[in-house]
N, C-alpha and C positions, 0 to 999 in steps of 0.2 A: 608676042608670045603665041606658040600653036597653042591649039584645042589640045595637047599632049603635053603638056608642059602646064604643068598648077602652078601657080602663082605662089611666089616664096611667103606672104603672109596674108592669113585668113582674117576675116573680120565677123564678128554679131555685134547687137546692143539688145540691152535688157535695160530698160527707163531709165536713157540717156545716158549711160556706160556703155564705152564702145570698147570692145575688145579687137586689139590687134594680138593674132597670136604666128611665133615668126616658125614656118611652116616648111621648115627644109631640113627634117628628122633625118634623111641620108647621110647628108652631109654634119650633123649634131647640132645644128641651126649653124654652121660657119658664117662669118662674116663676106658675103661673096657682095661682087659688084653690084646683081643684080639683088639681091635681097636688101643691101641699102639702099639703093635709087627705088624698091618699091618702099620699101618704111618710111622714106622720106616723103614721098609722094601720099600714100597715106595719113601719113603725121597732118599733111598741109589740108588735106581732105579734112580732116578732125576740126583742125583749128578755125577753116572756112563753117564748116555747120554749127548751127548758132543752136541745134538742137541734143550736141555732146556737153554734159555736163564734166567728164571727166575720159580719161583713157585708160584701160591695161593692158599692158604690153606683158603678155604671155608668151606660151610656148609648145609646140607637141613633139613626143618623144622624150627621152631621158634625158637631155640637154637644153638647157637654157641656151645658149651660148658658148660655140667650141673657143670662139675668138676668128680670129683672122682666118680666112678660105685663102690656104696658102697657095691652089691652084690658081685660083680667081679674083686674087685678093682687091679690095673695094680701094680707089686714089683716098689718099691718105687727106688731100683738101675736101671730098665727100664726104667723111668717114667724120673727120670734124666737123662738119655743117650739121649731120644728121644729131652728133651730141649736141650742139649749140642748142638747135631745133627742138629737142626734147627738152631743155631748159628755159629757152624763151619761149615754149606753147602755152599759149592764153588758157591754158585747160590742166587741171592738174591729170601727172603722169603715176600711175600705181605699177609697178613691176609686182607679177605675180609669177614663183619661180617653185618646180616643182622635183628638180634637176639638177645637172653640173654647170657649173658657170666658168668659165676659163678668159682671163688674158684679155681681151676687148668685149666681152660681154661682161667684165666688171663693170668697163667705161659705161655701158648703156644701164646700167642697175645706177651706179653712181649719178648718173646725171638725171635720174627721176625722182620724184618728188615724193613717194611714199615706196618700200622695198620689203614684202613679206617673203618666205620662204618656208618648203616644208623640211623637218628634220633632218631628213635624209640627204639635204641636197650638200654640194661640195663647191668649194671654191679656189682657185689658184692663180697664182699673176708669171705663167708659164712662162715671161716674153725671154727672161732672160736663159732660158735655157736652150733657145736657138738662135741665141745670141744675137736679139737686139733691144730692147727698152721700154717700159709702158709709159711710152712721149705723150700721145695726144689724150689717152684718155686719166692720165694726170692730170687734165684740167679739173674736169667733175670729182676727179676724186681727193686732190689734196687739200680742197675748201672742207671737204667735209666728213673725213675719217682721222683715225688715231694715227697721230704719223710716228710715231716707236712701232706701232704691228705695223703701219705701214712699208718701211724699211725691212724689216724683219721679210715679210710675206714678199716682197719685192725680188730683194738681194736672194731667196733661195728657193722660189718658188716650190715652197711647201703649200698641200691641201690643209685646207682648215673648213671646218664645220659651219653650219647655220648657226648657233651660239654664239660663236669667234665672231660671224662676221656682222652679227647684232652688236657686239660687244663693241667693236670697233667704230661702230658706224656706217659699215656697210648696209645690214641691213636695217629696217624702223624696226622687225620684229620676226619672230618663227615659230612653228608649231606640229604636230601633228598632221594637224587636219587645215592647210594653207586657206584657205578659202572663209574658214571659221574665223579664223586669226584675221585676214580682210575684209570681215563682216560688216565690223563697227564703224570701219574705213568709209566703203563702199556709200554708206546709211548716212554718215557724216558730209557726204560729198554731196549727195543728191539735196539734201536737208539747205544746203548752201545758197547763198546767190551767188550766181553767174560774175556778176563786176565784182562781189567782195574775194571769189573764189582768184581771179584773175591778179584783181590788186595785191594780196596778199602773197601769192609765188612770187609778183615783179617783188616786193620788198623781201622773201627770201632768198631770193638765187641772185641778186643784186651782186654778192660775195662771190659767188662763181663767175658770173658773168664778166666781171670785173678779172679774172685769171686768164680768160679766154681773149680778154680782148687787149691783156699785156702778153702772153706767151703765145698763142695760136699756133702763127706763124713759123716762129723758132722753135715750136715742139714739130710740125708738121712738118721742116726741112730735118728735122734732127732724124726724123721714122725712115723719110725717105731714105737719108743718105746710108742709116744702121740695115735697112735691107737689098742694099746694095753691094755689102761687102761679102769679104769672103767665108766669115765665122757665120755668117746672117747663110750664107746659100749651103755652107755645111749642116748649118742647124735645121735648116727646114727640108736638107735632104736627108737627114738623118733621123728627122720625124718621119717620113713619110716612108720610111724604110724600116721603121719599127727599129731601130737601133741605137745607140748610145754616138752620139757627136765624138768627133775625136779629142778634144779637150777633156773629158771625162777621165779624172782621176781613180 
């Protein structure tokens, strides 16, 4: 990385809350190569410091998460790793979301372990409107949301609100003032031990983990092969051109 190129996510800590926030507001945080290989890397920094009692994984700009950087889009076997990774960190993960969340930044809200949101923000599972499927980050998220909205939000990629996606399961909760609403969180985490904090994620992601390590693979070949076709390169030539896919009735 030059001296001219910042680094896709930033970090602080305030008494042992470490904040990752994913720092590539250009692009609307997209899912790029290079912003997973640094989260990942990250993520493992966190896990290694015995002095993190917890994570949030933030954001700047008006987007959480565009979903996939269809320039620069991140190997679909990484892109899995880094959700695993957010699931098995010895540390609990708090999504703090202030913005839109689209398509693979569902997957990374889903696979953390606490998910606040302010009002305002919006959410959509875009995949199939350039016509290919939310394969991998269906891991984290069919342990753990309403699967009737699920199908629903899937099949037509409609927006839906903070409320909706409290409702569902998407998010623990929302509010106004996001950070208010994380308060109790935050205070509860710090309050904690380190082994109890730890032990207690292993027994609840047990249930995801267990999705991950029967599908992984066959959702990860299933992504590859869906953005390989021809609907797959109309639809994302058709995003990037601001225009309506040809399939559009």
């Amino acid at each position: 990385m030059t001296p001219a190129q910042a680094s896709p996510v930033g970090h602080s800590r305030e008494r042992g809350v470490h904040t990752l926030s994913l720092d590539s507001p250009a692009t609307r945080n997209a899912l790029s190569s290079a912003l997973v290989t640094r989260l990942a890397a990250s993520l493992a920094e966190c896990a290694e410091d015995t002095d993190v009692r917890a994570v949030v994984l933030t954001h700047t700009g008006g987007a959480f998460c565009a979903g996939a950087d269809l320039r620069d889009p991140p190997d679909p076997d990484a892109f899995v790793a880094l959700l695993r990774q957010i699931v098995e960190l010895p540390r609990p993960i708090v999504a703090r979301v202030t913005g839109h969340v689209r398509a693979g930044g569902l997957g990374l809200l889903a696979a953390c372990d606490v998910t606040a949101a302010a009002t305002g923000s919006t959410f959509a599972f875009t995949e199939v409107r350039i016509g290919v499927a939310p394969a991998v980050i269906s891991l984290p998220l069919l342990p753990r949301t309403d699967p009737r909205a699920l199908a629903r939000y899937c099949l037509t990629g409609e927006r839906f609100d903070a409320a909706e996606a409290a409702r569902i399961g998407l998010l623990t909760d929302h509010g106004d003032d996001v950070d208010a609403v994380l308060a109790p969180v935050l205070d509860g985490l710090r309050r904690a031990a380190p082994q109890g904090l730890a032990e207690t994620k292993r027994l609840l992601t047990a249930r995801v983990l267990e999705t991950f390590d029967r599908d992984a693979a066959d959702l990860t070949a299933l992504s590859a092969r869906l953005f390989s076709t021809g609907q797959a390169r109309e639809g994302m030539t058709a995003f990037l051109e601001r225009r309506d896919p040809a399939w559009v009735l």
